[in-house]
C-alpha atoms as a printed R data frame, in Angstrom:
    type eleno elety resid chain resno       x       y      z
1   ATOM     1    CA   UNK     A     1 -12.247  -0.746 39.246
2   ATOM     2    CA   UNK     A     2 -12.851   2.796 39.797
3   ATOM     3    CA   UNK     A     3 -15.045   2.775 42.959
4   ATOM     4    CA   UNK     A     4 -15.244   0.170 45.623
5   ATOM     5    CA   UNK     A     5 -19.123   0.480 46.328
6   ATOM     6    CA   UNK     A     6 -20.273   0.879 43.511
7   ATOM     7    CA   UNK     A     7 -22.074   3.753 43.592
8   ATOM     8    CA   UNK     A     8 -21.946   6.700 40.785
9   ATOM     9    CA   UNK     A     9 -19.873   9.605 42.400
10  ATOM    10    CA   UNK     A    10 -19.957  12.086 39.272
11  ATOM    11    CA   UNK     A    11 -22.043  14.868 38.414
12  ATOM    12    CA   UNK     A    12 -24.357  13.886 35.619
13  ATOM    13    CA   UNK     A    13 -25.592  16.671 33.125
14  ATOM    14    CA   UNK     A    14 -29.282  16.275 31.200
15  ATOM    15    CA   UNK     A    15 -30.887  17.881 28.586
16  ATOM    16    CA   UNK     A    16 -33.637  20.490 29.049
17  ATOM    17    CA   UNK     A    17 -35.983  17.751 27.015
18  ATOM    18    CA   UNK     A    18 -34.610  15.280 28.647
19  ATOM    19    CA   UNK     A    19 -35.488  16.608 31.813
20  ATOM    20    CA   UNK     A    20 -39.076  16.872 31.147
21  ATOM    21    CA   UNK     A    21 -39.028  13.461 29.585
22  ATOM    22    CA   UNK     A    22 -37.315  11.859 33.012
23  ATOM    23    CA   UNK     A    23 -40.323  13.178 35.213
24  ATOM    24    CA   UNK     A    24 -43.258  12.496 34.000
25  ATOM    25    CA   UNK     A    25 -45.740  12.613 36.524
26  ATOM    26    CA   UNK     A    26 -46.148  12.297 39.758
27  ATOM    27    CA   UNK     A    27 -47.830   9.479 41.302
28  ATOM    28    CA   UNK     A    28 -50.624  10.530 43.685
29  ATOM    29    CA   UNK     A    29 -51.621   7.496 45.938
30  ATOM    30    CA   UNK     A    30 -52.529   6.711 49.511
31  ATOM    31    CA   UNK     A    31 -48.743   5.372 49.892
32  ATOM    32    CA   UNK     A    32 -46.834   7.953 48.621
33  ATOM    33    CA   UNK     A    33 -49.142  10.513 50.100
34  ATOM    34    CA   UNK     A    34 -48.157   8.802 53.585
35  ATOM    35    CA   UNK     A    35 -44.918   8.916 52.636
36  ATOM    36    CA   UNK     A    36 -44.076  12.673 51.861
37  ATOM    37    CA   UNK     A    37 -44.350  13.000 55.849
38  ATOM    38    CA   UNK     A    38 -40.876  11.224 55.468
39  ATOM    39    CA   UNK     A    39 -39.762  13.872 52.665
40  ATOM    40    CA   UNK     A    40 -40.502  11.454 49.893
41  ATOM    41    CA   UNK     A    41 -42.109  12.106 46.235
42  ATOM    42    CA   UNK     A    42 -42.734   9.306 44.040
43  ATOM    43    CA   UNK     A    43 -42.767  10.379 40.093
44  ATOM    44    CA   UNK     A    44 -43.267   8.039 36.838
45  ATOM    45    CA   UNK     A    45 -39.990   7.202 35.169
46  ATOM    46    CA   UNK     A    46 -39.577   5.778 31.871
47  ATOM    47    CA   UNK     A    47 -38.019   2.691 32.216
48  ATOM    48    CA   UNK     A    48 -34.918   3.566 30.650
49  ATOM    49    CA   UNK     A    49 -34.132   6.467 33.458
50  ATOM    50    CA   UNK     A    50 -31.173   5.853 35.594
51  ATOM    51    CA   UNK     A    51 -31.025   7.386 38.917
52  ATOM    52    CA   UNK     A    52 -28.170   9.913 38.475
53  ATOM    53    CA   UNK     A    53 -30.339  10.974 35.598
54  ATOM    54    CA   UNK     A    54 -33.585  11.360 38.047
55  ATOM    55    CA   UNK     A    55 -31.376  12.903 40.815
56  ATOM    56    CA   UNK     A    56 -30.790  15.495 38.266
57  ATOM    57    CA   UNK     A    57 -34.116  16.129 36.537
58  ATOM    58    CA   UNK     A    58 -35.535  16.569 40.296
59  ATOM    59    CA   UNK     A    59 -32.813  18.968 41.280
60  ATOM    60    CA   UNK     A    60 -33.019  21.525 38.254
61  ATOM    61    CA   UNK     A    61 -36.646  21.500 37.675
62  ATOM    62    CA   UNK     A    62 -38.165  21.616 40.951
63  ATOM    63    CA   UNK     A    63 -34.875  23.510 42.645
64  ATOM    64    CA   UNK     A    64 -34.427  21.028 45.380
65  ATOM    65    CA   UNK     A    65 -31.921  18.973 46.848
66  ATOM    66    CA   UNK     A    66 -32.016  15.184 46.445
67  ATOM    67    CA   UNK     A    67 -30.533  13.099 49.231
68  ATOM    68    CA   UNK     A    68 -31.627   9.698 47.470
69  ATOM    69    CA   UNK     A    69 -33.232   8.058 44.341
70  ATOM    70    CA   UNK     A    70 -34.781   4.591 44.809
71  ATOM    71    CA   UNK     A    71 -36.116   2.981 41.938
72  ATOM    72    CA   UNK     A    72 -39.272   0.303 40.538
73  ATOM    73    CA   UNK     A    73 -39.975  -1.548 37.960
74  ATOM    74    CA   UNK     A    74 -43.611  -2.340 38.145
75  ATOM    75    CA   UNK     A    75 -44.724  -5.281 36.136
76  ATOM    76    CA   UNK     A    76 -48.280  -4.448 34.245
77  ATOM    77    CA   UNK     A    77 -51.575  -6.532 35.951
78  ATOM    78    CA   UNK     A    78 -53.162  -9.107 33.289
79  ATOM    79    CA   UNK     A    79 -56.581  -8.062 33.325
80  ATOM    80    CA   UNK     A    80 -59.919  -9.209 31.297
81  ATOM    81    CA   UNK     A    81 -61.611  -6.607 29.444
82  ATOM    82    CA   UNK     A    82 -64.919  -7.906 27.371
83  ATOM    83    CA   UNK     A    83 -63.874 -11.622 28.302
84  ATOM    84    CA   UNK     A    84 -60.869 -11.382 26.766
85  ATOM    85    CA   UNK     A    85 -57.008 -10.965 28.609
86  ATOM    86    CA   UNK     A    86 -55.348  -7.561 28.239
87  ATOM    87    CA   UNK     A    87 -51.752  -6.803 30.114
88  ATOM    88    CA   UNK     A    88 -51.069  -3.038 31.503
89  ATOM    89    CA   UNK     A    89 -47.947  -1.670 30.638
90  ATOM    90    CA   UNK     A    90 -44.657  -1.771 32.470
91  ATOM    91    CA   UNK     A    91 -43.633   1.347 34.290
92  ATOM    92    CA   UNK     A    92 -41.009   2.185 36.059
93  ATOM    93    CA   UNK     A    93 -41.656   4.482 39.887
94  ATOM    94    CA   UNK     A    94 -38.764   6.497 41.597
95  ATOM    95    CA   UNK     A    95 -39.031   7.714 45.036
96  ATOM    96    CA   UNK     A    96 -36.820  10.451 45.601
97  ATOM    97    CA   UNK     A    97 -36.265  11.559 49.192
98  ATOM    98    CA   UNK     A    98 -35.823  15.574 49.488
99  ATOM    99    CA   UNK     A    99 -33.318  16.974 52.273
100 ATOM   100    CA   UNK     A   100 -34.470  18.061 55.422
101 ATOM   101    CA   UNK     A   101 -36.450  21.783 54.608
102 ATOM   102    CA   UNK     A   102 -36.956  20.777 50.870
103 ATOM   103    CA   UNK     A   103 -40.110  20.555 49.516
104 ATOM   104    CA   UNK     A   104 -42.020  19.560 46.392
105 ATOM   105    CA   UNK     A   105 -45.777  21.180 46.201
106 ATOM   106    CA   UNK     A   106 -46.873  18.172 43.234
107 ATOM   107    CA   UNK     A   107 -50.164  19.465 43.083
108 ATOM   108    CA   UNK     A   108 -48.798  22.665 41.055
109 ATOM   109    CA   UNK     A   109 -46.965  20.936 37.997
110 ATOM   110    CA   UNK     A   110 -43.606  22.387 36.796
């Protein structure tokens, strides 16, 4: 077994496309607004994303550095529309904490 945590040590490399596919869009709530105080942004993943992946698309397009990725998987509400049941999707939310004097400015876009 290569390492004894578990956890990914290697640099991960990602497309240009891929990049833009990782993040897209930030998640503008009452939570995560409380949370950038902390240095926190929460995007929309797809579901699919791992976090060395995220860690990455963060980094290159918003030219930060990432101290953490923590990851979702939010399970879509049933809800009733016209009397009859619909399901929201599933998405997947990552909130990546910046290092102390980074900053992301989400309400600019990439």
């Amino acid at each position: 077994m290569s390492g004894a945590s578990g956890r990914y040590s290697g640099l991960t490399t990602v497309s240009t496309e891929r990049m833009y596919e990782v993040i897209r869009a930030p998640i503008v709530t009452e939570k995560s607004t409380i949370i950038t105080e902390f240095n926190q942004v929460t995007f929309r993943v797809p579901m699919d994303a791992s976090k060395p992946e995220i860690r990455a698309a963060v980094e290159k397009l918003f030219d930060v550095k990432v101290t953490s990725v923590n990851t979702i998987r939010q399970k879509g509400k049933v809800k009733r529309f016209r009397g009859r049941l619909g399901r929201r999707v599933d998405f997947k939310k990552a909130i990546v904490t910046l290092a102390d004097g980074d900053s992301i400015d989400i309400t600019t876009g990439v």
